[in-house]
C-alpha positions as CSV (number, residue, x, y, z in Angstrom):
1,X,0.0,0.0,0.0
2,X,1.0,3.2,-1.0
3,X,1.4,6.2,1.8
4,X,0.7,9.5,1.5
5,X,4.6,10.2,2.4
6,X,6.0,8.1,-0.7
7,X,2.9,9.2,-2.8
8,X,5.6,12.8,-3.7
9,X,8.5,11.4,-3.9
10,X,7.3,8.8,-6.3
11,X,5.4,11.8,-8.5
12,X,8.5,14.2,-8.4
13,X,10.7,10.8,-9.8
14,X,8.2,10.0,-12.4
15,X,7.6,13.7,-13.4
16,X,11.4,14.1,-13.6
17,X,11.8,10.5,-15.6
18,X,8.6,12.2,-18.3
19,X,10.9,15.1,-19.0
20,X,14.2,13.0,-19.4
21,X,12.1,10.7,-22.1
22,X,10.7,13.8,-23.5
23,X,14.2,15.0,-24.4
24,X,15.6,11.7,-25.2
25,X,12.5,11.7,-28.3
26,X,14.1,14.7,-29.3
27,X,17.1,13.6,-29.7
28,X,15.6,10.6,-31.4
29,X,13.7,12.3,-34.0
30,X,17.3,13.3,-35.2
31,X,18.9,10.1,-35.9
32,X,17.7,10.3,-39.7
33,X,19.6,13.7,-39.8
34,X,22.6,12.3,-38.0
35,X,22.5,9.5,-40.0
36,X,22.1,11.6,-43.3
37,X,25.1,14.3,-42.4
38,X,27.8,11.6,-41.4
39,X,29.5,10.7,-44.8
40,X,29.8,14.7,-44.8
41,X,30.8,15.5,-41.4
42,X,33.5,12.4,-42.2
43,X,34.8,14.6,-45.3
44,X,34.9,17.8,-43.6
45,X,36.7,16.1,-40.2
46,X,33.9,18.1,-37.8
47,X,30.0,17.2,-37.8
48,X,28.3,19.7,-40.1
49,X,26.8,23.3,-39.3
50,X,23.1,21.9,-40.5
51,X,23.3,19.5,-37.7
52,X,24.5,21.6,-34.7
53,X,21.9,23.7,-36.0
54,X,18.7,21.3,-35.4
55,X,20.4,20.4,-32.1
56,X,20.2,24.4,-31.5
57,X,16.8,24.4,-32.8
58,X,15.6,21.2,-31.0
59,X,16.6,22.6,-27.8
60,X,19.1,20.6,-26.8
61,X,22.0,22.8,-26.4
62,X,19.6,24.2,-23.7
63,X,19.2,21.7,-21.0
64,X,22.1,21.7,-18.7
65,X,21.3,25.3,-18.3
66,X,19.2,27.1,-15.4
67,X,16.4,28.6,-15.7
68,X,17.3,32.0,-14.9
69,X,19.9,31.7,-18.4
70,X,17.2,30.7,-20.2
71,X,17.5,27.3,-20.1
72,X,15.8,24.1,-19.3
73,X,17.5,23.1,-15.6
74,X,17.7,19.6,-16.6
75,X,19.3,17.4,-13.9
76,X,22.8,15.5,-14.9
77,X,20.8,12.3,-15.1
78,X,18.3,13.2,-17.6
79,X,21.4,14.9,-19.4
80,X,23.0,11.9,-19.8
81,X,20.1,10.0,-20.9
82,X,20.2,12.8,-23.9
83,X,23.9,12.5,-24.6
84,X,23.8,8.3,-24.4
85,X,21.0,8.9,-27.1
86,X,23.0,10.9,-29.2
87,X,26.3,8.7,-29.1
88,X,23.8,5.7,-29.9
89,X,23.4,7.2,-33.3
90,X,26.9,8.3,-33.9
91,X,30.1,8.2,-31.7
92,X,31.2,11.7,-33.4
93,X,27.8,13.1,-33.0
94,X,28.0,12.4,-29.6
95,X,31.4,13.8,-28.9
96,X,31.0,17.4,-30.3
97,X,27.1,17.5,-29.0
98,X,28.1,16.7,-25.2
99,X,31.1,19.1,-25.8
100,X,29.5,22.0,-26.9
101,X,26.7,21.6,-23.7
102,X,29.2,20.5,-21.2
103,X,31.9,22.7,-22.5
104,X,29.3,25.7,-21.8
105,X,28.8,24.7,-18.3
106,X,32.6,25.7,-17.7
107,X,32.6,29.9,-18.5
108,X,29.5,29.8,-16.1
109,X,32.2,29.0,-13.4
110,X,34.9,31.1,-14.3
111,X,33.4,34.0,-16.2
112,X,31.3,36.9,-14.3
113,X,27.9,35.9,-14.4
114,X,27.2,39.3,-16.7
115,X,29.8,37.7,-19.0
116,X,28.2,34.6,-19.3
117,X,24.9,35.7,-19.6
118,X,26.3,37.5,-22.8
119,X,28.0,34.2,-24.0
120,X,24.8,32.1,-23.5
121,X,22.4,34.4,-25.3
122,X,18.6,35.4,-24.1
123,X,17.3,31.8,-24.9
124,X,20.5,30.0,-23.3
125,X,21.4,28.2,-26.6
126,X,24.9,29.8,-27.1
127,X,27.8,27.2,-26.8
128,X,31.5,27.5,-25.8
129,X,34.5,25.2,-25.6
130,X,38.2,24.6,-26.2
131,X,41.0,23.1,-24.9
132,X,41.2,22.4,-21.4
133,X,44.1,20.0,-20.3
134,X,47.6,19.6,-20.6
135,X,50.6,22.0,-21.2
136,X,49.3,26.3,-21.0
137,X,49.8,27.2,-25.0
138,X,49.0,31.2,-24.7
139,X,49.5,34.4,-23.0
140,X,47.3,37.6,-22.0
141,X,49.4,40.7,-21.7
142,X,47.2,43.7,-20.2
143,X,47.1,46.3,-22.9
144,X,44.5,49.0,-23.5
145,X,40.7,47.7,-24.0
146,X,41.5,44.7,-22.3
147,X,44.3,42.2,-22.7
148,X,46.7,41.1,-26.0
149,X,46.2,37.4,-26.3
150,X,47.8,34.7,-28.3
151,X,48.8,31.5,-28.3
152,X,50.8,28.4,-30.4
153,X,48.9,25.6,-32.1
154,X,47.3,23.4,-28.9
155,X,45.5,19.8,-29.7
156,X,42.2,18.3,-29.3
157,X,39.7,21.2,-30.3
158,X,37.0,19.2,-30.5
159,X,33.8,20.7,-31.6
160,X,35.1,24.1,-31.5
161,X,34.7,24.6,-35.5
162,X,31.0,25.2,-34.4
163,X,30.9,27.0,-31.4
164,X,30.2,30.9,-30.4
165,X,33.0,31.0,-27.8
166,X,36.1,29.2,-28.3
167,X,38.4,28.0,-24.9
168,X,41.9,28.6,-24.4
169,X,44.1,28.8,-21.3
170,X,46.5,31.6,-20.9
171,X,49.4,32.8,-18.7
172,X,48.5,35.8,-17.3
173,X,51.7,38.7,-18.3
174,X,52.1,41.9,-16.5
175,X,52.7,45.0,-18.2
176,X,56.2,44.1,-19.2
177,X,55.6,40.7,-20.2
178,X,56.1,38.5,-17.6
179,X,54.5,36.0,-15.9
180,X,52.3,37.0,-13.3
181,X,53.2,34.3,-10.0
182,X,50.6,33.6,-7.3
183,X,50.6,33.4,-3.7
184,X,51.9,29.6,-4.3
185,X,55.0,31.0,-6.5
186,X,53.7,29.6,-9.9
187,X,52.6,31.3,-13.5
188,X,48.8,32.4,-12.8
189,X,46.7,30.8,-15.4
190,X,43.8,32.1,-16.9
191,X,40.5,31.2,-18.7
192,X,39.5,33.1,-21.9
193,X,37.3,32.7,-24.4
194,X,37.3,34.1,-27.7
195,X,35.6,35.1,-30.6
196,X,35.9,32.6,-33.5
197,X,36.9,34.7,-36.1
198,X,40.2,35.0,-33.9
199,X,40.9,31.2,-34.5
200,X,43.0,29.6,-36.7
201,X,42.6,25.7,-37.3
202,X,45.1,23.8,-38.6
203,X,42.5,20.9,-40.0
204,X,44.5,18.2,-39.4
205,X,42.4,15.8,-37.2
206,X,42.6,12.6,-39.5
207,X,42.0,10.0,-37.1
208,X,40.7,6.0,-37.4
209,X,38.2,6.7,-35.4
210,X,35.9,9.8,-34.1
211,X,36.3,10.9,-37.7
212,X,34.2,14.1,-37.0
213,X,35.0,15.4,-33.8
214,X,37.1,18.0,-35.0
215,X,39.5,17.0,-32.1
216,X,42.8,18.8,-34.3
217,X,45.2,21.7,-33.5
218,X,43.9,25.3,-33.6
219,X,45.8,28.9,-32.2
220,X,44.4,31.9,-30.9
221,X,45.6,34.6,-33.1
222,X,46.9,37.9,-31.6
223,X,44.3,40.4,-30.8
224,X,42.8,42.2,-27.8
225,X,40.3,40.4,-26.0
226,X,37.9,42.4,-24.0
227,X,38.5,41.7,-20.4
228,X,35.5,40.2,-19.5
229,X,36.3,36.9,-21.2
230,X,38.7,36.5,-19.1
231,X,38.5,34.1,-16.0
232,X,40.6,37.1,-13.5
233,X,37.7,39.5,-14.2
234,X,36.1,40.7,-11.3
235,X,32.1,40.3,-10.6
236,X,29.6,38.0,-9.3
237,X,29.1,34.3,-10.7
238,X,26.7,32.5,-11.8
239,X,24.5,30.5,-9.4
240,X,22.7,26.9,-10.0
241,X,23.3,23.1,-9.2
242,X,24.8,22.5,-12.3
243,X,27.8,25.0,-11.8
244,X,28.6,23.3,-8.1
245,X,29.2,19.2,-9.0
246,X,32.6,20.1,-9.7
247,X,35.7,20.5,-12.8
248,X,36.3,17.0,-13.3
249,X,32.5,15.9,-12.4
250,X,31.3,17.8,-15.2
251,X,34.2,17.0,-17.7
252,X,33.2,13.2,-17.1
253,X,29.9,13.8,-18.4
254,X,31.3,13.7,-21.7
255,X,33.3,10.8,-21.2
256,X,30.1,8.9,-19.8
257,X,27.3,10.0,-22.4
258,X,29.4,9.3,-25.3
259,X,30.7,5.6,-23.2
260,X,27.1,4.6,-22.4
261,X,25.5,5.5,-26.0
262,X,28.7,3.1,-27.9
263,X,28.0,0.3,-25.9
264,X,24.4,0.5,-26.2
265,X,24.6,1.1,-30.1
266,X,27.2,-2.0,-29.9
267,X,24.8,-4.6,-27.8
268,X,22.2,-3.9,-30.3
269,X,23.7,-4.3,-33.5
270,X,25.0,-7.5,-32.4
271,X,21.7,-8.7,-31.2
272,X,20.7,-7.7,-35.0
273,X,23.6,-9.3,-36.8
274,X,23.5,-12.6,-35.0
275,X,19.6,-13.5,-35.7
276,X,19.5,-16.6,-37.7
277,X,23.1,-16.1,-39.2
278,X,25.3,-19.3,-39.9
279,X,28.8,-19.5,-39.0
280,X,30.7,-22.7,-39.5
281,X,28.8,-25.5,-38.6
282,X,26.5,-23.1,-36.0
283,X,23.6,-23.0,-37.3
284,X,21.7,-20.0,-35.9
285,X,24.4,-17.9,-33.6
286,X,21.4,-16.3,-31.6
287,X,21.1,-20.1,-30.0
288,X,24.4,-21.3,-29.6
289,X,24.6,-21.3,-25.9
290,X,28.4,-19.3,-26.0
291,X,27.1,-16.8,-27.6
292,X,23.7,-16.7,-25.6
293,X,26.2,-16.3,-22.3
294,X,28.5,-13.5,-23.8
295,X,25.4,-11.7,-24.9
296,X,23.8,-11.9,-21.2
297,X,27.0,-11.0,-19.7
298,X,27.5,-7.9,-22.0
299,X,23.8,-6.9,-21.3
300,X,24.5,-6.8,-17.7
301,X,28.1,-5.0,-18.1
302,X,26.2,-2.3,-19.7
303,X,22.9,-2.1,-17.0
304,X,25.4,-2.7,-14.1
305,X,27.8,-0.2,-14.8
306,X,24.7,2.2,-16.2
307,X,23.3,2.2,-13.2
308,X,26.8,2.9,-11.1
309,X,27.4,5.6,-13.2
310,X,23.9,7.7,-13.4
311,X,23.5,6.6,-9.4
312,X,26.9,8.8,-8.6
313,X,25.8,11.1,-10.7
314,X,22.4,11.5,-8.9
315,X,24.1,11.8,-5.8
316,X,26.5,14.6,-6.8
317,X,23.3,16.6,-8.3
318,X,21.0,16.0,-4.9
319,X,24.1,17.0,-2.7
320,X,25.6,19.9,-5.2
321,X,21.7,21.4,-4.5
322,X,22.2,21.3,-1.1
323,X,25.3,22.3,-0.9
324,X,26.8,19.7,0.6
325,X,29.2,18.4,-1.9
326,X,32.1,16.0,-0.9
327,X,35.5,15.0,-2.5
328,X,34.0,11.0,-2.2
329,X,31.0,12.0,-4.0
330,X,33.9,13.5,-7.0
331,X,35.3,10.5,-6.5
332,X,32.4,8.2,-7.0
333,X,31.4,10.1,-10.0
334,X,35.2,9.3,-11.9
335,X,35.4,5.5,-10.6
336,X,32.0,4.9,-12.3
337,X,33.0,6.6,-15.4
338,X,36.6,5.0,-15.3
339,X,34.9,1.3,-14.8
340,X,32.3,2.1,-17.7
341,X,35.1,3.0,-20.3
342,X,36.7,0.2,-19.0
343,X,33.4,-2.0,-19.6
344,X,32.8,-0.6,-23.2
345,X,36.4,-1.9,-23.9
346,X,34.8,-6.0,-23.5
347,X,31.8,-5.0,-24.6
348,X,33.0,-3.7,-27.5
349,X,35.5,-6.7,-28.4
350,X,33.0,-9.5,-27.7
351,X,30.8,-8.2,-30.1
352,X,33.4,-7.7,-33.1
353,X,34.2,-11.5,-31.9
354,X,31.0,-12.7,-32.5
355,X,30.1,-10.0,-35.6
356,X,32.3,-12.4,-38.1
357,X,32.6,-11.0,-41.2
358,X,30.6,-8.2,-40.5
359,X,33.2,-6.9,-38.2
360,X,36.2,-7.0,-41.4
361,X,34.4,-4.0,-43.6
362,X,36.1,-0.8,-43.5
363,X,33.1,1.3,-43.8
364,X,30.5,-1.2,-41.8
365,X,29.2,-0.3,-38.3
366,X,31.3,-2.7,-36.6
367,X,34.0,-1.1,-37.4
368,X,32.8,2.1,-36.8
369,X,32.4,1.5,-33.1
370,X,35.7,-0.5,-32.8
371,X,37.7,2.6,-34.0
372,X,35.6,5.1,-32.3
373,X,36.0,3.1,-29.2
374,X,39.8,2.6,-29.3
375,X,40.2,6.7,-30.1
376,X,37.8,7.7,-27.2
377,X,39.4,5.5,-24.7
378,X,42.6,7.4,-25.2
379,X,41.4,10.2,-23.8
380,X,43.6,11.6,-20.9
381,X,40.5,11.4,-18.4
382,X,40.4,7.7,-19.0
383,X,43.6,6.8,-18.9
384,X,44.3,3.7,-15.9
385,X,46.8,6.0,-14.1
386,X,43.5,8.2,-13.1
387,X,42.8,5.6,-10.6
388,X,45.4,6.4,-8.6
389,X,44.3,9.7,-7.8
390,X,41.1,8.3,-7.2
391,X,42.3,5.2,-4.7
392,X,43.1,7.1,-1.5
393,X,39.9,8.6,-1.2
394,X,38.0,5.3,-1.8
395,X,40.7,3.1,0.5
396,X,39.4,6.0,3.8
397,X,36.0,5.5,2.6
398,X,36.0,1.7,2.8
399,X,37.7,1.9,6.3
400,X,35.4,4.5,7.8
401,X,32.5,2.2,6.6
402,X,35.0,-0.8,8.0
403,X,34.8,0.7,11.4
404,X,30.9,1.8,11.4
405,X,30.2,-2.4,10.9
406,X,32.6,-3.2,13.4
């Protein structure tokens, strides 16, 4: 029997799963257009202008953000749901789609919250990203009407072809050109975002795999950026859930949209190439009882580590609301995504086991996901060493539970 305690948490779960499966149809209805711009998108190395565009005009750009910047305030859940959809279709169209969103999310920490407003747009549809990790490629040198930026060729643009606001990280110069230390006695680094038509790309992503990500080299050409696109400008910032789950919390959400929506596409195109098909002396794979155990096993890879995955996430967004948000809860958040990755890995190379020949085509699906796979799982977030970081806080968790059973 139901109480009338549970009876609103039950409604406010169900309302909240409606709106997720509204915008997972949305991004559903676009598979045909996916689907349609791909050979192009693999031509031009970056998914094409026509479909960032019905992603803008879908609405979809607009759900991570609050309400008060016009956007939808969905929960990181329901977002995922979204980008998982997405990656189902296409691994690239994935990539760039959760870039662009999630890449947004980062100004609205760093930037005034006037700034960002700006770099959003009335409707909250605006999107922004660049490079984020790895060795500082630029400089901003306080000049007259704001600051003289520039920078050498960096890697991994992804997505930023088709953005309003494109990333870079600077060293912050002083007047005379040098580096500007901190209390701590290193460079100060700074987060600016530029106009596109002050970025050069090189176009030379030409990878097996994530064919249009766009994920080549581009530079920031010298010019004088206004100084409110700059991460040291002073002012208020913005306010919402979204902006508190943390740096590496929210750059995961990439990482595990694009993971969960590859091994879903993968689980069903083998349950589709397998019906009825000979191999050898098998008559029908479907009901060979190896592959009937691989398939069950890969099924519950996917659900198990789903459902880690979305589960830290949902505990990050409840406790980033209440401000209450913990370094385990971080941690939790990039074990899950780490074991996923590490998931989609078997996933992945069971099915192109039991795929045959359909695995061997160069330009069949199988393929597809194998070399999207292998390219996405060499991203720096989801490299093994990352684990480390993550052990001691896990190994203190497992003790202070140790000593609450004991």
């Amino acid at each position: 029997m139901t109480s009338l305690i549970d009876a609103p948490e039950k409604s406010t779960k169900q309302a909240t799963s409606d709106v997720a499966q509204k915008w997972v149809e949305v991004a559903r209805s676009l598979a045909p257009l996916v689907e349609a711009e791909r050979p192009q998108g693999d031509e031009d190395t970056v998914v094409t202008a026509k479909l960032v565009e019905a992603w803008r005009d879908a609405g979809l750009y607009r759900l991570l953000q609050p309400s008060h910047h016009g956007g939808e305030g969905l929960d990181v859940v329901s977002y995922l749901k979204v980008v998982e959809e997405v990656s189902r279709q296409d691994a690239s169209a994935g990539w760039v789609f959760a870039l662009h969103s999630i890449g947004t999310i980062f100004p609205g920490i760093v930037l005034p919250a006037d700034s960002y407003r700006e770099l959003v747009g009335p409707n909250g549809s605006n999107t922004a990203c660049g490079f984020a990790f790895g060795k500082v490629p630029g400089t901003a040198k306080p000049v007259d009407g704001g600051y003289l930026v520039e920078s050498e060729p960096m890697p991994f643009g992804s997505g930023t072809q088709r953005v309003d606001r494109v990333a870079s990280a600077l060293y912050l110069l002083d007047e005379n050109g040098d580096k500007v230390l901190g209390e701590d006695g290193n460079p100060v680094v700074v987060n600016a975002y530029m106009d596109p038509e002050n970025i050069e790309w090189l176009n030379n992503w030409h990878a097996t795999g994530l064919k249009a990500s766009g994920s080549g080299h581009y530079r920031v050409k010298e010019h004088v950026l206004e100084a409110k696109w700059l991460s040291n400008a002073p002012g208020e910032r913005s306010s919402g859930t979204i902006f508190g789950i943390g740096f590496l919390a929210t750059a995961h959400l990439h990482h595990t949209g694009v993971g969960l929506g590859v091994a879903k596409h993968a689980i069903e195109e083998i349950a589709k190439i397998v019906k009825g098909k000979r191999r050898g002396d098998i008559a029908a794979v479907d009901e060979h009882p190896l592959f009937q155990y691989d398939f069950v096993r890969i099924d519950g890879e996917y659900r198990a580590a789903r459902a880690f995955v979305l589960g830290a996430y949902q505990d990050l967004w409840d406790a980033s609301a209440e401000g209450r948000v913990t370094e385990l809860l971080g941690a939790r958040v990039e074990q899950a995504d780490l074991h996923l990755n590490r998931v989609l890995r078997d996933i992945v190379s069971t099915v192109s086991v039991w795929a045959g020949s359909e695995a061997i085509p160069a330009d069949g699906v199988i393929a597809r996901i194998n070399a999207d796979t292998s390219v996405a799982l060499n991203h720096l977030l989801l490299s093994p060493h990352q684990a480390g970081k993550l052990a001691p806080v896990l190994l203190e968790a497992a003790r202070a539970e140790s000593a609450i059973g004991s």
